[in-house]
N, CA and C of each residue as an Amber inpcrd file, in Angstrom:
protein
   306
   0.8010000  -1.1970000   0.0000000   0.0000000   0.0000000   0.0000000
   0.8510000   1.2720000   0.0000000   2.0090000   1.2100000   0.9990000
   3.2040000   2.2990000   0.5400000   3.2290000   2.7860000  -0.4110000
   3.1190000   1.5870000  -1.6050000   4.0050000   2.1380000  -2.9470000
   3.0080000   2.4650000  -3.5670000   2.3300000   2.3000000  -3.4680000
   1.3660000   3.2190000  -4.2000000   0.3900000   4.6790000  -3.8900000
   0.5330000   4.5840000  -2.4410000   0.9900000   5.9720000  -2.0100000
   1.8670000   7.0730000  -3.0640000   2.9430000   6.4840000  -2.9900000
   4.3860000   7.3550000  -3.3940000   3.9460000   7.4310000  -4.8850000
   3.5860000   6.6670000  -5.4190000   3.1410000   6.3990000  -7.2980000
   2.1880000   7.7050000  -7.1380000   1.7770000   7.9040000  -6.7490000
   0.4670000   9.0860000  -7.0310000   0.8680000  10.3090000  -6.5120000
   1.8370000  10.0280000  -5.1470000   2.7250000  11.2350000  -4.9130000
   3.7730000  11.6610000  -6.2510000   4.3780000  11.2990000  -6.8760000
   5.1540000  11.3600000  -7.9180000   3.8400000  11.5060000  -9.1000000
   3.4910000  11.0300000  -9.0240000   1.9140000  11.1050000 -10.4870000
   1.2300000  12.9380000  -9.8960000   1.2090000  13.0420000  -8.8320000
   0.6450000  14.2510000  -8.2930000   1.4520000  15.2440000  -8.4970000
   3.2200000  14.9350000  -8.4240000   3.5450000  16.0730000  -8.8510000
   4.2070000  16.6270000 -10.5140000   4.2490000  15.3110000 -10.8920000
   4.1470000  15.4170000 -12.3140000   3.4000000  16.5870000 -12.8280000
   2.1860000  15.7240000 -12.4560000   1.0450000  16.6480000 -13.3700000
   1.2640000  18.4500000 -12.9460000   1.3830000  18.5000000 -11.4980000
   1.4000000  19.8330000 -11.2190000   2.7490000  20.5220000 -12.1560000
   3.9550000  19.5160000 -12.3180000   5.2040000  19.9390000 -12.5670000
   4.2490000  20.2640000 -14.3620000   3.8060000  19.4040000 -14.7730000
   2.9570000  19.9210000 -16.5480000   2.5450000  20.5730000 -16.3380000
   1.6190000  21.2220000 -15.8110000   0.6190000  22.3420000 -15.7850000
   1.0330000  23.3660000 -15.4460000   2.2460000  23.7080000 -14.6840000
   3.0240000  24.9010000 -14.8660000   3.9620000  25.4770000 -15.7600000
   4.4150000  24.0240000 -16.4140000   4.9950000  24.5050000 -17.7460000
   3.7440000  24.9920000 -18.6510000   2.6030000  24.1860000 -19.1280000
   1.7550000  24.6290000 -19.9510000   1.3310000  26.2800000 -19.4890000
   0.7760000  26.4830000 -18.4270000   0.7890000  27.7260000 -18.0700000
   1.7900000  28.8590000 -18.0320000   2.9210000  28.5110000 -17.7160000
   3.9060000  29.3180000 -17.6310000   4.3280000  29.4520000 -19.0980000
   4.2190000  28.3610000 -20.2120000   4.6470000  28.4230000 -21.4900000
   3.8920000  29.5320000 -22.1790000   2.6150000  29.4270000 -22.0540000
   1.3240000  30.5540000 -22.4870000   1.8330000  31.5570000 -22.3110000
   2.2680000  32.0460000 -21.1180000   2.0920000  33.1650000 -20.3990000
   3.7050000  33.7940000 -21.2030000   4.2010000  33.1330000 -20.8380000
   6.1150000  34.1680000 -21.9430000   5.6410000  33.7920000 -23.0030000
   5.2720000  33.2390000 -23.8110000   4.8920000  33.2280000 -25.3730000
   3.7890000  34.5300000 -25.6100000   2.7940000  34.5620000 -24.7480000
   2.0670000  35.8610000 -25.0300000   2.5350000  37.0340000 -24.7510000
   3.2950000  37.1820000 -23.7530000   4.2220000  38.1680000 -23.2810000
   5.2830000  38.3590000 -24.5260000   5.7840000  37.5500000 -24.9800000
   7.0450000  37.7640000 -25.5560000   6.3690000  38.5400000 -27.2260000
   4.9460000  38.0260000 -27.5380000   4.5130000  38.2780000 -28.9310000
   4.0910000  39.6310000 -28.3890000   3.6310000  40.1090000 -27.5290000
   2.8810000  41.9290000 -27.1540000   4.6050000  42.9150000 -26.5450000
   5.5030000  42.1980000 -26.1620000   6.7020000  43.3280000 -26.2120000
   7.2650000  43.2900000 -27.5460000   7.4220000  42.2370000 -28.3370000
   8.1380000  42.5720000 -29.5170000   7.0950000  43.5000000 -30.5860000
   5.7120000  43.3730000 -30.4020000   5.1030000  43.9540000 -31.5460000
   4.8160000  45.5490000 -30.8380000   5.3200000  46.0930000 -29.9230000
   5.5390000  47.2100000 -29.1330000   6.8760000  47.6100000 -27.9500000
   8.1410000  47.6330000 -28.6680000   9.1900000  47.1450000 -27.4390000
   8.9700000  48.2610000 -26.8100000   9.0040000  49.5970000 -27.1450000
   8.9960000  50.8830000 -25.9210000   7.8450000  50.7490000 -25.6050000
   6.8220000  50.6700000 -25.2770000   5.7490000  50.7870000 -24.3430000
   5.6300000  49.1330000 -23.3290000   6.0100000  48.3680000 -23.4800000
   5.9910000  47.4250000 -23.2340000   7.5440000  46.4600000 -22.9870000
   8.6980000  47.4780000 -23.0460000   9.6840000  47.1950000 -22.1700000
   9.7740000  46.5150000 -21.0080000   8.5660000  46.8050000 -19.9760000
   8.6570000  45.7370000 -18.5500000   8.4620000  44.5650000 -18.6080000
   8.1790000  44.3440000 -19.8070000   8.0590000  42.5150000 -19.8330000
   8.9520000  41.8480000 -19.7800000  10.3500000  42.3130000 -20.4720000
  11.5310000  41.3240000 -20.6050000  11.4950000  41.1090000 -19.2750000
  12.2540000  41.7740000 -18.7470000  12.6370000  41.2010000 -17.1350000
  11.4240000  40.0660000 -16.5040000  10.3540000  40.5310000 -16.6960000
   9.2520000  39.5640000 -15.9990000   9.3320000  37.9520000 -17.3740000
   9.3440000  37.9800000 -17.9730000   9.2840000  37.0110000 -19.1620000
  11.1800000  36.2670000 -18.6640000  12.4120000  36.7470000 -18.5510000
  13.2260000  35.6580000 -18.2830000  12.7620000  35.1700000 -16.5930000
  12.2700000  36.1730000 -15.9960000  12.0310000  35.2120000 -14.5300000
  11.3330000  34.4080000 -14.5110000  10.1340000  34.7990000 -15.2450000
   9.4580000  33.5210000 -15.2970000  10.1690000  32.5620000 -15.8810000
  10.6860000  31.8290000 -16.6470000  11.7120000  31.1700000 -17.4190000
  12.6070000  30.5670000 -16.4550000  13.3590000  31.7450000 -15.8160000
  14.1040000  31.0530000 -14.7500000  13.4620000  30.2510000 -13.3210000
  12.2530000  30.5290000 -13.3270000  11.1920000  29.8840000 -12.4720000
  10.9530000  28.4300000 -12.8560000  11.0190000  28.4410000 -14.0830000
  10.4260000  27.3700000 -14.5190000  11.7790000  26.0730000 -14.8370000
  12.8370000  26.8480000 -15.2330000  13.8250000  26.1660000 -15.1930000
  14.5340000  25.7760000 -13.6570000  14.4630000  25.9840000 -12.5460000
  14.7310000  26.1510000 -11.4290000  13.7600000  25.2120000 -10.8260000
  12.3970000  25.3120000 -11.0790000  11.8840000  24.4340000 -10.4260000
  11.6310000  22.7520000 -11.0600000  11.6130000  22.9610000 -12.3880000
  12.2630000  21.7770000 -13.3040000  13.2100000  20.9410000 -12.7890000
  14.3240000  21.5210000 -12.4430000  15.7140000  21.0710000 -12.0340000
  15.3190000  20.6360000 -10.6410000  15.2560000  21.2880000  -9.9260000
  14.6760000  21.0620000  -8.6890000  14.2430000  19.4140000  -8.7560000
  13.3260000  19.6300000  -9.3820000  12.1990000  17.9110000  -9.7170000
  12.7620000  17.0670000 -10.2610000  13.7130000  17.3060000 -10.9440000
  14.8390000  16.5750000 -11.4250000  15.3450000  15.9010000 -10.6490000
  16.2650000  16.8970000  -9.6310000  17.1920000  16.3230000  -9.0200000
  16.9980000  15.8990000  -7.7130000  15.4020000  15.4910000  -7.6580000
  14.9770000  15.0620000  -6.3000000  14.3030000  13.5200000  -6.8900000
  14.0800000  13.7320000  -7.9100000  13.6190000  12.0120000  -8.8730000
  14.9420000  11.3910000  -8.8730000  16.0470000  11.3670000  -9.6470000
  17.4220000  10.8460000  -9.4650000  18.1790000  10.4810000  -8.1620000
  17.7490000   9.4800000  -8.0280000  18.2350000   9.3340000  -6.9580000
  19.6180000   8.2670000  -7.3320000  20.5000000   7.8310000  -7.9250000
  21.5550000   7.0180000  -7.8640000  22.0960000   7.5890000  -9.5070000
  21.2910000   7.8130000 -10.3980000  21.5140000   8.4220000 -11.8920000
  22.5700000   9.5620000 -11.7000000  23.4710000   9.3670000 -12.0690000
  24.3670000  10.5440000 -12.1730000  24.3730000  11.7940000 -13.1200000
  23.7470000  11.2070000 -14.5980000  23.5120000  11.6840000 -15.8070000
  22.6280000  12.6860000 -15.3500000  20.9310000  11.9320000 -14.8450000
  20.5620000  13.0910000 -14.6630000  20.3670000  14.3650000 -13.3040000
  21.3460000  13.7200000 -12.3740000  22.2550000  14.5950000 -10.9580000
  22.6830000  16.0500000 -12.1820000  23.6900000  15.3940000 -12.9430000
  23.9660000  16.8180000 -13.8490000  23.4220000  17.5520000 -14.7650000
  22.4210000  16.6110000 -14.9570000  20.9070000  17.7340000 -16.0060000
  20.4780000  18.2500000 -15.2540000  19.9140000  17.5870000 -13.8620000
  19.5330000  18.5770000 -12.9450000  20.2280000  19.9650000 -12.3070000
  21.0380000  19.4050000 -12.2850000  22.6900000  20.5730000 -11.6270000
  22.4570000  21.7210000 -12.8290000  22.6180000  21.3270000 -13.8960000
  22.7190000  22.3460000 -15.2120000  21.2330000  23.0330000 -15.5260000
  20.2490000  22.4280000 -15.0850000  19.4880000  23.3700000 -15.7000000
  19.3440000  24.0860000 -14.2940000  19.4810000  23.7570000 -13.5650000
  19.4590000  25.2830000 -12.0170000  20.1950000  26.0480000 -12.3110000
  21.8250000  25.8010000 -12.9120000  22.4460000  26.6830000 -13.0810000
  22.0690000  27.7680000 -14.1040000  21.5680000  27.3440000 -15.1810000
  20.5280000  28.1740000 -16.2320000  19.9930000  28.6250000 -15.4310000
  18.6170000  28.4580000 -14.8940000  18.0530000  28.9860000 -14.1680000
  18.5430000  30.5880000 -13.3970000  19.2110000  30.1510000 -12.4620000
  20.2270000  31.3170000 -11.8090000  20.7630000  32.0890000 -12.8520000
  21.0910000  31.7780000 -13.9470000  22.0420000  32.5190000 -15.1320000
  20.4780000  33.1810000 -15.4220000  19.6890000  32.9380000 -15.7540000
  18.0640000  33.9700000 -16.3260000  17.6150000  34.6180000 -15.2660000
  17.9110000  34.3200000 -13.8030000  17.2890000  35.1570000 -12.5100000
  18.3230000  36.4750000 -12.5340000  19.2080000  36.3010000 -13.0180000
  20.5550000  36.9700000 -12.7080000  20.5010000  37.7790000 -14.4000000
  19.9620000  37.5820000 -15.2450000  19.5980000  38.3370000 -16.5060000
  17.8450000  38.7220000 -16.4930000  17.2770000  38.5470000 -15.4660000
  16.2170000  39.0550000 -15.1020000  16.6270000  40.5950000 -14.3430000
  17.0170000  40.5900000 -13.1000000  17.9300000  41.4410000 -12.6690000
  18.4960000  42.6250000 -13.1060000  19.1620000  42.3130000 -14.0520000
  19.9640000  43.1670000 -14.7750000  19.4550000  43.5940000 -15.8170000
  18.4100000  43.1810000 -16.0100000  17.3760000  43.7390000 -17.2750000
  16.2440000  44.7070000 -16.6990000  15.5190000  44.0620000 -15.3990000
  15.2440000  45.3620000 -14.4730000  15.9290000  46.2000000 -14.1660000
  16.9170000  46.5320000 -13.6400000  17.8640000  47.6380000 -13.4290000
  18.0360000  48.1860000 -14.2840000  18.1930000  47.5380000 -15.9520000
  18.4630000  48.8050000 -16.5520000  17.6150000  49.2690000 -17.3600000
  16.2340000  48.3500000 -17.0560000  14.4670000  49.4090000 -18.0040000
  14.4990000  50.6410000 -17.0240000  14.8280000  50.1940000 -15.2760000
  14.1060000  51.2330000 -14.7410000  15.0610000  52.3100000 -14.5050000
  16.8900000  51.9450000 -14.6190000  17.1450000  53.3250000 -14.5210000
  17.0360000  54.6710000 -15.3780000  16.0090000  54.6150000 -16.9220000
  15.9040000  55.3550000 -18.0180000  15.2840000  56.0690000 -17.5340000
């Protein structure tokens, strides 16, 4: 009965782990089509469009590297896409700082 507990715990967060990509995918794809077809009025999106990204890559990895448990291969897919992650939080950042110091 354990294990099938844990099967639906892992099935439970799957699905949540899909449905935030599908949502989060929507959401920078629509974002990304309304700043490019207006970049000066609609400049504040970049920064919000890589965080989200780095949200999504961060918590990806995250789920990754808590499924792997003895896999080494994917220990370092997981490792690498956090580090992405941090690399887009950290170009989120710096893309705010410099819409808003104009």
């Amino acid at each position: 009965m354990a294990g099938n507990e844990k099967r639906r715990k892992v099935r439970g967060t799957t699905v949540a782990l899909d449905t935030m990509h599908i949502v989060i995918g929507i959401a920078i794809v629509l974002m990304a089509v309304v700043s490019f077809l207006n970049p000066e009025e609609y400049m504040i999106l970049f920064p919000i469009i890589f965080l989200l990204a780095a949200i999504l890559n961060l918590v990806t990895g995250n789920h990754k590297l808590r499924r792997s448990k003895r896999n080494q291969r994917q220990k370092i897919s997981a490792i690498g896409q956090m580090i992405f992650g941090s690399l887009l939080t950290v170009l989120a950042i710096v893309s705010a700082i410099s819409i808003w110091w104009r």
